[in-house]
Legacy VTK file of the C-alpha trace (Angstrom):
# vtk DataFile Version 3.0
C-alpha trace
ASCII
DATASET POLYDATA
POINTS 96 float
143.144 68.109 175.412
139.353 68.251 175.627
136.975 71.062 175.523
133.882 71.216 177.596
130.625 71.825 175.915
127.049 72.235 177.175
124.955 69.165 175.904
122.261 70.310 173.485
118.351 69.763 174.266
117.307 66.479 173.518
115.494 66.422 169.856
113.556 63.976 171.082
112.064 63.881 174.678
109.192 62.773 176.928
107.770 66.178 177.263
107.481 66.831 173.037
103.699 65.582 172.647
103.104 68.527 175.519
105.377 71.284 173.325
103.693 70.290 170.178
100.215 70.273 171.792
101.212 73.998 172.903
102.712 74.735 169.743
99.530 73.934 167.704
96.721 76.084 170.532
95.158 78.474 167.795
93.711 81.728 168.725
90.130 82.239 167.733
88.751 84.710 170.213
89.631 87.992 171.144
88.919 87.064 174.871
90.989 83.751 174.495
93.992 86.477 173.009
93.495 88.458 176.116
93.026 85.755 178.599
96.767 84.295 177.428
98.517 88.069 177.277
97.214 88.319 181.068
98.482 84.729 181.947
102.025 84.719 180.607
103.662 87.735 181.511
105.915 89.294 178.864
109.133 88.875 181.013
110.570 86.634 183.579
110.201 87.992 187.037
111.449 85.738 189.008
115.448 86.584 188.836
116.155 87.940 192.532
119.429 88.895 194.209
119.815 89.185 197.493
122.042 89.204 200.999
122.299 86.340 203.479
124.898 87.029 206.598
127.045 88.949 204.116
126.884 86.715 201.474
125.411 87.753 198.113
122.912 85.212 196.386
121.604 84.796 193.023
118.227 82.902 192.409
117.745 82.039 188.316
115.360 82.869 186.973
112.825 80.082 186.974
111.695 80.775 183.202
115.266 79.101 182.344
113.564 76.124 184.558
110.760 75.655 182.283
110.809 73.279 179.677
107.876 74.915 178.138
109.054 78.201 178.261
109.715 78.642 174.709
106.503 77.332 173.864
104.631 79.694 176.046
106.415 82.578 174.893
105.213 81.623 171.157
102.346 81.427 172.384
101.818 84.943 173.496
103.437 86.477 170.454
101.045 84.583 168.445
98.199 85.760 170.831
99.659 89.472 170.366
99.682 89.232 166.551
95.921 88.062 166.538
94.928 90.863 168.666
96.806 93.578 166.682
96.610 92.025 162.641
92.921 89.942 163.463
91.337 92.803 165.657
92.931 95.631 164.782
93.666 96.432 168.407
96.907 98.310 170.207
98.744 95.810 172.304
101.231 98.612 173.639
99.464 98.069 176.848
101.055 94.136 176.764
104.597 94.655 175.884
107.382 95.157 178.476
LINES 1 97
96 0 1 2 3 4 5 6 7 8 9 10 11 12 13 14 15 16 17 18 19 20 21 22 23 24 25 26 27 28 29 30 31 32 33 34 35 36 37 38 39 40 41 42 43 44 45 46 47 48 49 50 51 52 53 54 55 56 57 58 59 60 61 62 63 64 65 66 67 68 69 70 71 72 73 74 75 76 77 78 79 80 81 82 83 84 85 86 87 88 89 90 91 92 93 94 95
């Protein structure tokens, strides 16, 4: 008897020079901290459900679509943490 299993992610892919590349953006400005908190938004908004001729539909949400997704949201957090440990500012205003 066999089991199903989802396949893992590849370890080694076409798109890694692109994760690493986003994996290694520093943060040196408070403006370039702000710019990327304004451009990736803190959740994924893109989930809807909704009613066609009595059936019920259920688009993903297209963050689970992106192969960079993880990357990006790294990204931010590491954008957040300049802003609040480098600048001393309150990033309430950011979070979700």
């Amino acid at each position: 008897m066999s089991t199903f299993t989802s396949p893992s992610p590849p370890t080694s892919g076409i798109l890694d020079p692109i994760r690493r590349w986003i994996d290694h953006i520093e943060i040196h400005t408070p403006l370039q901290a702000h710019l990327i908190c304004k451009l990736i938004p803190c959740t994924c908004p893109f989930e809807h459900k909704f009613t066609l001729f009595g059936h019920f539909f259920n688009t993903p949400p297209l963050c689970e679509l992106n192969p960079f997704y993880n990357e990006f949201v790294a990204l931010r957090f590491r954008a957040l943490s300049y802003l609040a440990d480098v600048c001393g500012e309150d990033v309430t205003h950011y979070i979700c």
